[in-house]
N, C-alpha and C positions, 0 to 999 in steps of 0.2 A: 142406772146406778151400778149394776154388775149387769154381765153376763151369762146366763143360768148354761149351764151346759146343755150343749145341747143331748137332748135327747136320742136323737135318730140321726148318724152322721150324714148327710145327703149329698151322695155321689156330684160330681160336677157335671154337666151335660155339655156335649161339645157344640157349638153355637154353629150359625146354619153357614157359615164361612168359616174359613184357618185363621187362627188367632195366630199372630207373630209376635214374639215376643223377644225382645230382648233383654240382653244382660247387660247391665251399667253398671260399673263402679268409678265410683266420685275421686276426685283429687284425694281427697280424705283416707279414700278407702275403704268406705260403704257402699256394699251393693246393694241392688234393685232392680229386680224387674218391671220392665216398661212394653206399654202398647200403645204405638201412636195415636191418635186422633185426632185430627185438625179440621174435623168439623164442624164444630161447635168451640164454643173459646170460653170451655171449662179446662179444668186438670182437678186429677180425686187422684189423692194417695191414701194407704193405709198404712201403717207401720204396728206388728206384730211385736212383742215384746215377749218372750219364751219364758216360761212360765209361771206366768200371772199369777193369783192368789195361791197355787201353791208355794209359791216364794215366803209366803209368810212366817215368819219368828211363832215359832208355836206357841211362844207365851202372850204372842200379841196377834190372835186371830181377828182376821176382817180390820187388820192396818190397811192392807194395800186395797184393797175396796175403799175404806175409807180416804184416802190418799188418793184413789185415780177419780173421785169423785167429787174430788175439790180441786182438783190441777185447772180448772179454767175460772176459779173463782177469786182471781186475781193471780197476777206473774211481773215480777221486773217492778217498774215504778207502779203500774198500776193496781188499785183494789179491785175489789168484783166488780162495781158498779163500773169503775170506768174502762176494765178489758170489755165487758159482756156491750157496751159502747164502742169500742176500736173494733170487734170482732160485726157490730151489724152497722159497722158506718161502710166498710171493709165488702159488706154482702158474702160474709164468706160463713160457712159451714164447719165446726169442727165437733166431733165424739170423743168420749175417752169412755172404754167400757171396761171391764175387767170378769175373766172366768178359770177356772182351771187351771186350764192351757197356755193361757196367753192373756197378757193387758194388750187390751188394742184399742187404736189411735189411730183416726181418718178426718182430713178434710177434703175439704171442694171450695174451690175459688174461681172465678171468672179468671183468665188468663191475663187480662191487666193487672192484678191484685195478689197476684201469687205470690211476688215479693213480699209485699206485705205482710201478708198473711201468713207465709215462713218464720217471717221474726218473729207474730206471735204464738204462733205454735212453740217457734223455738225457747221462748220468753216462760209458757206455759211449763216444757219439759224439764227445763234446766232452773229456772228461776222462779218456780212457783211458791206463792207469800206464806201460804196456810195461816194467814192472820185469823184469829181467836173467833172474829165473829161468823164467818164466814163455815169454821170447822164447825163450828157450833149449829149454825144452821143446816152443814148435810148433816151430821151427826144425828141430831134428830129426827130428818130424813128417814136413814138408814134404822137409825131405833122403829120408826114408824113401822117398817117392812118387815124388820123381827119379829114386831110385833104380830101382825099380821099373818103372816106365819103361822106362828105358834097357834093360830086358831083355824087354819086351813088344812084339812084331811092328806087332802093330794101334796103338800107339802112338807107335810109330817109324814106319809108313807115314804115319799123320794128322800127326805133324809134318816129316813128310819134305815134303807135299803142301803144309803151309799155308807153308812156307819156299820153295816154288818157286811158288806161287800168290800169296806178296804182295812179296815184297821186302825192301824197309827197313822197312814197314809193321810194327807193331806184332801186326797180326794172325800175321806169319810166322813168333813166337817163342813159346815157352811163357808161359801167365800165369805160374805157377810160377819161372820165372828158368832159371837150371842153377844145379847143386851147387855150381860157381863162384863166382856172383853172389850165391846166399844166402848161402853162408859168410859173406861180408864185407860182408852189412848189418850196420848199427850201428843204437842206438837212437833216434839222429840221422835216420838215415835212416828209419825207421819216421815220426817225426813229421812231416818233408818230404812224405812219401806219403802220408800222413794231411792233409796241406792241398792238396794237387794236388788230391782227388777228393772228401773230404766237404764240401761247400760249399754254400750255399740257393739258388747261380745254374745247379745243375744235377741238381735233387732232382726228382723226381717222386712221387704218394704216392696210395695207392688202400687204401680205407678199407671195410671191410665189418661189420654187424655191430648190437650193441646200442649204438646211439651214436646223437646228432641231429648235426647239423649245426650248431648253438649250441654243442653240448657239443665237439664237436673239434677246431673253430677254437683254444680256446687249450691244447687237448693239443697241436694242433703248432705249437705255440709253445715250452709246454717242453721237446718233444721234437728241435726244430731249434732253436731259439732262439739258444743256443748257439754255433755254428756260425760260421762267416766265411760273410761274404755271397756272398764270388768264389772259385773254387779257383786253384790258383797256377798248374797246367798248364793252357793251352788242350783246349781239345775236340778229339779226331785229325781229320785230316783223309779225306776220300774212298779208300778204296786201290783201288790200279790193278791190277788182275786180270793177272797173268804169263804164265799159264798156256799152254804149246805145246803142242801135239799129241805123242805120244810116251810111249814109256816107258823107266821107270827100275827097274831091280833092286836092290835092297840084297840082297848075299849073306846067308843066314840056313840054318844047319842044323836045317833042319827038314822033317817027309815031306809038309806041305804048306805052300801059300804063301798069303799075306795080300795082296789084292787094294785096291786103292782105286783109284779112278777118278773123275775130275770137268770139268769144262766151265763155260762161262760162264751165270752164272743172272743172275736180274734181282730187284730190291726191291721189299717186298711193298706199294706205292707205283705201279707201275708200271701201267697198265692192261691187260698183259696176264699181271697176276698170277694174279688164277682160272684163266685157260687153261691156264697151267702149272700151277696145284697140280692140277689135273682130269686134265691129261696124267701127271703125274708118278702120279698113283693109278693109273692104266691100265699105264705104263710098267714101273714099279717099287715103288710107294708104296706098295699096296695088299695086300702079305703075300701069301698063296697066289692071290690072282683076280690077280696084275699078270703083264704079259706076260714080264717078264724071269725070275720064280719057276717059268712053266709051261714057257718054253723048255731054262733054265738046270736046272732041280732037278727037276719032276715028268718032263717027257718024255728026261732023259739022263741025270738022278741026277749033275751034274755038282759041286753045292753041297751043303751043307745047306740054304744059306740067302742070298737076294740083296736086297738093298734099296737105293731110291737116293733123294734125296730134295733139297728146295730149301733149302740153307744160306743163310738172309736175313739174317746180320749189318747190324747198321743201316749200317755203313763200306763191305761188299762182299759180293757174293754171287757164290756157284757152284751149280749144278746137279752133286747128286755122288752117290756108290755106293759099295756095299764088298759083298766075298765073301772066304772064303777056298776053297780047293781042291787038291784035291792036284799033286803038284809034274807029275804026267804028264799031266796032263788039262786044266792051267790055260790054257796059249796058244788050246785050241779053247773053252774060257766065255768068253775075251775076244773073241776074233772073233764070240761069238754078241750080246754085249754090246752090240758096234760095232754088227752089222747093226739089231737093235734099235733102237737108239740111229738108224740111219738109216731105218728101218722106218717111225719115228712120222710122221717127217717126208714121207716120199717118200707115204704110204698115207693116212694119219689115223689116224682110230679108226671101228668101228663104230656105230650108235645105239645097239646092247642094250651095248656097252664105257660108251658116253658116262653111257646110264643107269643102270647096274649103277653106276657110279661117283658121279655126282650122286645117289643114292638111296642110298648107301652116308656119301658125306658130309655130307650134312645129317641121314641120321639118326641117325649115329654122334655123340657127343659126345667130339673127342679132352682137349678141357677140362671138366670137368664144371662147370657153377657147381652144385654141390651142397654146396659148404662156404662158409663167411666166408674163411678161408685161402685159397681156390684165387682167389675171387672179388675179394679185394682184391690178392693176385698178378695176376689178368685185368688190373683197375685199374690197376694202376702201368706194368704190361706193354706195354698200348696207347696209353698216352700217351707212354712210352719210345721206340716207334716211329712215332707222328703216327697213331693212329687215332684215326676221333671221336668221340664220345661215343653213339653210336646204331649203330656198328658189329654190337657183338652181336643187335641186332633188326635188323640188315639183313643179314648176314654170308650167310644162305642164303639168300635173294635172289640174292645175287650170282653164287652156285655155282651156282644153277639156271640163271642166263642162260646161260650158256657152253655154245656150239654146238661142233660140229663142227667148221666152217671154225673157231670161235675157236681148236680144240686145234692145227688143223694149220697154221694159223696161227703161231704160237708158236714149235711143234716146229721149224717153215722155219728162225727166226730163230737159233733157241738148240741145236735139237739137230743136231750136226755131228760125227761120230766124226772124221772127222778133225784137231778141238780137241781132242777128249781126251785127258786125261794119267793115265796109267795109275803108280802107284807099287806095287811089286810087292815082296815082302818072304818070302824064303825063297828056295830053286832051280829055279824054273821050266824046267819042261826045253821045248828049242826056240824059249827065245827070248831075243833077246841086246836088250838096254837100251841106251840113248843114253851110250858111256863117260865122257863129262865129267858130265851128271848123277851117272853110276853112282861116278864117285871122288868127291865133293862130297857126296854123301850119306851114303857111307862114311867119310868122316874123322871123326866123332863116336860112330864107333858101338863099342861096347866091346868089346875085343879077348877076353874068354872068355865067350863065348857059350855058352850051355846046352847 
């Protein structure tokens, strides 16, 4: 239905051969990046659409979620029943997700089929019905998930966090809307949001597969072709990171509590972005080897489980964390959190940390290019956020540079327990929250709680 942001931006790994890539632009005028393959007689595209639910009409929040999640439920002459028919007579694969950053749009077709299966996509993007019954049924859908929600800990602290981390900023509300806001989209409104963000002035498009570069030029033609050149919203603008030191309690009956915690991060643009992803594996990134899992969970059994990781929205980033833990024992994981968190900074890291970690990440593959699908997802992905075309054959280069001084480096600028904002969710015993937070965060929260 959407796509939840992600959490923890995951560096790209370079696959165990040179990825070539090329650049194609279509008779049209749309570009793409493409990587052959003619191994197999698939072809996976993806098409990134720049940014997704922050596009939304502020008075008409979780439009374009509800709009990208009904674009395949009927297009052109046909209703749902009879695309969701041409689509698996076809054997063909199509997604429509929406986050943030970006609406994105991928299919996979058997390489006889890709015509085919172009006009429906293109049928989907440009000509989609939004007939009555059809909205009706995501609609309720999407009610469903709100719903939901609203009674889930870890979901009320993450948007307890992104509402005191951005502001007015579009990042600080649900893609999804509230129960409110859907109810009274109209089908009106569906098409509005539907030209805010599918538009050929803000597509990006990564191509993998049995295909040439002759041959795909005019598939996305009539796969965008269609389209308006300009979307009708501008592009969001930068958001300004809120974020104070402190924490906030949302009262919650429950015998343990939902932790999230986060700090100011930086774009993965930045040059001293390896340093942090290098830090943050050491830190907390890194599953059972990170410092926060051996202090937190193996040496006091205070978690199950701790992780923290660099949130690199293209708009804003933070450096962030979550655990949960029980309601008696929660105040002393966070004070261990904090030292941590000031530990990197004051100390560094080791060499057997730094290499345990550079030997970890360049040989692990967090993205495999081991499919057309993942690899024309890489595609769209990197151009989404300015990487360039030789990133993937440089990408472990780069992890390997990162010294020491570069980690503590970093750590000086960015890790400061005393920035951190702790959102806390459940009864934490011994420790009392910032009360004007703690009432502001409490006004939405549903009065019969579990």
């Amino acid at each position: 239905m959407r796509a939840a942001i992600a959490l923890f931006f995951t560096v790209m790994a370079v696959p165990a051969h040179a990825i070539d890539i090329q650049e194609v632009t279509s008779p049209g005028g749309i570009k793409a990046w493409l990587v052959e393959d003619h191994s197999i007689p698939f072809v996976s595209l993806s098409l990134d659409f720049k940014g997704g639910a922050s596009l939304d009409d502020p008075k008409k929040r979780g439009a374009i979620n509800l709009m990208t999640a009904t674009l395949e439920e009927g297009a052109g002459k046909r209703n749902a029943t009879e695309f969701a028919q041409a689509v698996e007579a076809l054997g063909v694969n199509f997604s429509f997700d929406v986050g943030d950053d970006s609406l994105n749009v991928s299919m996979r077709s058997l390489t006889e089929n890709r015509d085919e299966a172009a006009d429906l996509l293109a049928q989907a993007l440009s000509q989609p019905r939004f007939d009555e019954s059809a909205v009706e049924r995501v609609r309720a859908q999407v009610q469903a998930i709100i719903k939901s929600e609203a009674t889930d800990p870890q979901s009320i602290a993450a948007k307890e966090m992104a509402r005191q981390a951005w502001g007015d900023h579009p990042y600080a509300s649900s893609t999804n809307g509230t129960a409110e806001s859907v109810a009274k989209l109209t089908r009106k409104d569906l098409v509005a949001a539907k030209n805010r963000v599918l538009a050929r002035d803000r597509v990006v498009v990564g191509v993998a597969g049995d295909i040439s570069a002759e041959e795909l030029g005019p598939l996305l033609d009539k796969i965008l072709g269609g389209l308006p050149e300009k979307g009708t919203a501008p592009l969001p603008e930068e958001a300004r990171l809120q974020l104070t030191g402190g924490v906030t309690v949302i009262d919650w009956d429950s015998p343990q509590t939902i932790v999230s915690f986060a700090g100011p991060g930086l774009p993965i643009d930045d040059p001293d972005y390896f340093a942090a992803y290098v830090a943050n594996h050491i830190l907390g990134g890194g599953g059972f080897s990170s410092r926060m899992m051996d202090e937190i969970r193996e040496k006091r059994g205070l978690t199950y489980g701790i992780g923290t990781g660099l949130a690199t929205g293209i708009y804003g980033q933070t450096w962030q964390g979550g655990m949960a833990g029980s309601n008696d024992t929660v105040s002393q994981a966070i004070d261990l959190i904090r030292q941590e968190w000031d530990r990197m900074a004051e100390e560094g890291v080791t060499q057997k940390e730094l290499t345990d970690a550079k030997t970890y990440l360049t040989g692990e593959y967090p993205l495999r290019f081991d499919g057309n699908g993942k690899i024309a997802s890489i595609l769209a992905g990197m151009q989404l956020i300015g990487l360039p075309a030789d990133y993937p054959n440089t990408r472990n280069e780069q992890v390997e540079a990162v010294t020491a001084d570069d980690v503590q480096r970093v750590a000086k600028r960015l890790l400061h327990s005393d920035e951190l904002r702790f959102v806390l969710v459940g009864r934490p015993e011994g420790i009392e929250g910032d009360a004007q937070e703690d009432a502001r965060a409490a006004e939405d929260q549903p009065k019969d709680k579990p």
